[in-house]
C-alpha positions as CSV (number, residue, x, y, z in Angstrom):
1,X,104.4,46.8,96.8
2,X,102.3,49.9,96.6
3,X,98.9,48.4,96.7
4,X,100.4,46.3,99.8
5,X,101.1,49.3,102.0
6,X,97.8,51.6,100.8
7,X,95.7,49.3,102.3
8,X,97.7,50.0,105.8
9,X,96.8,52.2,108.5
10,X,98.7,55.0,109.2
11,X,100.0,53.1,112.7
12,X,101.4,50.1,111.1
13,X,102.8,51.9,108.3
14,X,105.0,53.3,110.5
15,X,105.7,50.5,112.7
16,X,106.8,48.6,109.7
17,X,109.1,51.4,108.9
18,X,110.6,51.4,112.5
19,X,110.6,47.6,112.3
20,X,114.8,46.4,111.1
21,X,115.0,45.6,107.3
22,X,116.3,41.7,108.0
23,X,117.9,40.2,110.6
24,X,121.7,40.3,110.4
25,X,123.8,37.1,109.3
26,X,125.1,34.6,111.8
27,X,127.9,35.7,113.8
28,X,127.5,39.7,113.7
29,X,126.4,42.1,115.6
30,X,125.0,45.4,113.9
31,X,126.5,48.6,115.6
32,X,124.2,51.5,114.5
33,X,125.3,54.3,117.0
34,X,129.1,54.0,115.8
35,X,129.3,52.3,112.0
36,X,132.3,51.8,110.4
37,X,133.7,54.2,108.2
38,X,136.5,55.6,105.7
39,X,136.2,59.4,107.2
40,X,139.2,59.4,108.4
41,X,141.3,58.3,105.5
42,X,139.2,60.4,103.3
43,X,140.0,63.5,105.3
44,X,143.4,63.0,105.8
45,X,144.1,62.2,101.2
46,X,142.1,65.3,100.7
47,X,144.1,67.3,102.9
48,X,147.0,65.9,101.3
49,X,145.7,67.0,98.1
50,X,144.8,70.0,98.8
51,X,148.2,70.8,100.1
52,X,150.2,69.5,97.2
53,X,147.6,71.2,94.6
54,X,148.4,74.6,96.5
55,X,152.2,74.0,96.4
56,X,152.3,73.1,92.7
57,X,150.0,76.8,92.4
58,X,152.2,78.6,94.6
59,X,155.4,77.2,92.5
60,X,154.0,78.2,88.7
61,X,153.2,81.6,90.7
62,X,156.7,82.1,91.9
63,X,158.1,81.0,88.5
64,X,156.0,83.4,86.7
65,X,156.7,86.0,88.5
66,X,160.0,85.9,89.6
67,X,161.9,83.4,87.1
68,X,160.4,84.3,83.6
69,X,159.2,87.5,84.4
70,X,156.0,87.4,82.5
71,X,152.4,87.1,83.2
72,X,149.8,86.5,80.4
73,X,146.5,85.9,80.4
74,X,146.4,82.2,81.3
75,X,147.9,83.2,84.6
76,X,145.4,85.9,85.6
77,X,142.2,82.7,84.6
78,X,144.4,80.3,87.0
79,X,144.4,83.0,90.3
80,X,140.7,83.8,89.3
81,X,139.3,80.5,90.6
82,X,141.1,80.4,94.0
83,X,138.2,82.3,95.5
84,X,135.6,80.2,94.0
85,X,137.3,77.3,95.3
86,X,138.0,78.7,99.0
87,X,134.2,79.5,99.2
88,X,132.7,76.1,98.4
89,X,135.4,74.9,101.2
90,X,133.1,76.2,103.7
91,X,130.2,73.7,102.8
92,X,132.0,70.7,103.7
């Protein structure tokens, strides 16, 4: 395929790549501006997620600290990561 599109000119290299890949089946009618897509449900289970992640936290926390009474080392690693997580939220 390489040899095929070296001997093109520059013009009709790029009006192949402009040019559709194939014609769609019988029956359906491609909608480019407006595709279909799982956004929305991926949105919505990360949120959910994310909400019962910070809930289970929030409880170990509050069991720590007011139930047994003790924090150890294990508990200061799992607060050390919230800020590492809340910055890589903003990239998304």
């Amino acid at each position: 395929m390489k040899a095929a599109t070296a001997q093109l000119l520059p013009q009709q290299l790029q009006a192949l790549l402009n040019a559709p890949a194939g014609a769609p089946p019988a029956g359906v009618t491609p909608k480019f501006s407006d595709p279909a897509n799982l956004n929305g449900l991926v949105i919505s289970t990360l949120a959910l997620c994310l909400v019962f992640a910070t809930l289970a936290v929030l409880m170990r926390v509050y069991t720590k600290c007011f139930l047994i009474r003790s924090w150890d080392f294990e508990d200061c690693n799992l607060t050390d990561f919230s800020p590492t997580i809340l910055s890589e939220a903003d990239r998304f």
